[in-house]
C-alpha positions as CSV (number, residue, x, y, z in Angstrom):
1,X,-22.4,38.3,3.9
2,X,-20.1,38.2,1.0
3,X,-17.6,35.6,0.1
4,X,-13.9,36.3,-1.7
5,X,-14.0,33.8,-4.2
6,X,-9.9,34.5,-4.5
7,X,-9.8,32.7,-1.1
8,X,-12.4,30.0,-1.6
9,X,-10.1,28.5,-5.1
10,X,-7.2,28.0,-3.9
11,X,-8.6,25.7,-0.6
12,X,-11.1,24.0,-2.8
13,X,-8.0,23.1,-5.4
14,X,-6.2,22.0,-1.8
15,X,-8.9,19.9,-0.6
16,X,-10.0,18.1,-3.7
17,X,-6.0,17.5,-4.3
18,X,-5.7,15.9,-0.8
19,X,-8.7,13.7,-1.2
20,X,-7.9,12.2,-4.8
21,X,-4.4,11.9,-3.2
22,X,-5.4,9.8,0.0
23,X,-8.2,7.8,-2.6
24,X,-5.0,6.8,-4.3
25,X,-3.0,6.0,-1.4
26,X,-5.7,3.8,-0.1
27,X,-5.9,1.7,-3.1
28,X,-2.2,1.2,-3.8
29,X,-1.7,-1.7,-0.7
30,X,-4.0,-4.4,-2.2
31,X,-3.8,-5.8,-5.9
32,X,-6.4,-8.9,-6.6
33,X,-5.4,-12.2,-9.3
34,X,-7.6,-14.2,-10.5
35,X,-6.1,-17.8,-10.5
36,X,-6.6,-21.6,-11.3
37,X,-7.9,-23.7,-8.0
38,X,-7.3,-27.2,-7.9
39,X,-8.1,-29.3,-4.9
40,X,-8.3,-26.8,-2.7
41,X,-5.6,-24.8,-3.8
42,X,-4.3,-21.5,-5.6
43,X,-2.4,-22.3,-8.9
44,X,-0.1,-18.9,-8.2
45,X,3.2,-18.6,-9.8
46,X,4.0,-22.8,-10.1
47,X,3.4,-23.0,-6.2
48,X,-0.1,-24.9,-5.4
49,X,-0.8,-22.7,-2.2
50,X,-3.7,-23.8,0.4
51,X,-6.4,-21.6,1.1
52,X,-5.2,-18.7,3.3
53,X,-1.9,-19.6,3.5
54,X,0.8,-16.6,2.6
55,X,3.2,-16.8,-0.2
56,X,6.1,-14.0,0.4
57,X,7.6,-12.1,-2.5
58,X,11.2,-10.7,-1.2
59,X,12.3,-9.1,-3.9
60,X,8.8,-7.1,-4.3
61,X,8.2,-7.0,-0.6
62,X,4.3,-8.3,-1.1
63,X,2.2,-11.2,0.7
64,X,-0.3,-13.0,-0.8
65,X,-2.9,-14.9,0.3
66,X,-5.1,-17.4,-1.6
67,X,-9.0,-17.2,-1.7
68,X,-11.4,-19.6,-2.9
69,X,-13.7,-18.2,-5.5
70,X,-15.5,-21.4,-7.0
71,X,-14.4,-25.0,-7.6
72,X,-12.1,-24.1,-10.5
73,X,-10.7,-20.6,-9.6
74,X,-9.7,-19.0,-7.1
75,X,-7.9,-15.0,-6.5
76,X,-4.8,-14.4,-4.4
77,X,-5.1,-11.5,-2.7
78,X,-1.5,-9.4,-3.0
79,X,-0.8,-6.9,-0.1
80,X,2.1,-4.6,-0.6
81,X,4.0,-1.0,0.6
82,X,2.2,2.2,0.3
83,X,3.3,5.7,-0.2
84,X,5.6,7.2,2.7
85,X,5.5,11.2,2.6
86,X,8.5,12.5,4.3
87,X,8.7,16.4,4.9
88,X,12.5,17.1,5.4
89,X,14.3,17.1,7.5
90,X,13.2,13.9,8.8
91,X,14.8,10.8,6.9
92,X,13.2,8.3,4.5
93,X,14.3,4.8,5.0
94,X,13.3,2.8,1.1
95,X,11.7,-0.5,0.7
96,X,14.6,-3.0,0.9
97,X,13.8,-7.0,0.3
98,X,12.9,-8.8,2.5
99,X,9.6,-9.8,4.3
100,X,6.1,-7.6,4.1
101,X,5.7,-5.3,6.0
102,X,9.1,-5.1,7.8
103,X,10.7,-4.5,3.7
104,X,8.2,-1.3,3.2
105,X,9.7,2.4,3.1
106,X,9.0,3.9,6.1
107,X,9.8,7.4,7.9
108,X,12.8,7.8,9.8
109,X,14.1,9.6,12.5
110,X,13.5,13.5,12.9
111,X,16.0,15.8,14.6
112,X,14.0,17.4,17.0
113,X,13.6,21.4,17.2
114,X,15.7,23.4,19.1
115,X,14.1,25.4,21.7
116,X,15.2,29.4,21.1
117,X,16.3,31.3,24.1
């Protein structure tokens, strides 16, 4: 059995592509600060925020959420949009303030195919 090495490149260039692609995709949604913690709370942009609780960026669509790491710092945990892939012709809708998720670019509606005949 012989193997064409002209076919084998190009997929192998696919699939390694498609999985450094989907590694990054993964990766984009959570960021990690390391922050003062004072009596129980996050020191996180001049709020003092309990452990847990949510703080809402609008204007970059992102939650976080504080987590204790010792007695004197602590890490908010940042979640925010990842990447929407829209083959035409369906529509993309763009991440618009407002509150995570609902800010988050998302796909939109796709005309559906016409059936020949």
């Amino acid at each position: 059995m012989e193997i064409n090495m002209t076919k084998l490149h190009p997929c192998f260039v696919i699939i390694t592509a498609a999985m450094l692609f989907l590694v990054d995709v993964s990766q984009q949604g959570i960021q990690w600060k390391y922050v003062p913690f004072e009596n129980g709370k996050c020191l996180f942009n001049g709020e003092k925020v309990n452990v847990h609780e949510d703080v809402k960026e609008i204007q970059t669509c992102m939650r976080w959420s504080c987590f204790e790491k010792n007695s004197t710092h602590g890490m908010m945990r940042g979640a925010s949009c990842g990447v929407v892939v829209v083959a035409p012709p369906c529509k993309y809708i763009p991440m618009r303030p407002g509150v995570y998720p609902y800010c988050c670019p998302k796909k939109g509606e796709c005309p559906k195919n016409k059936a020949h005949g």
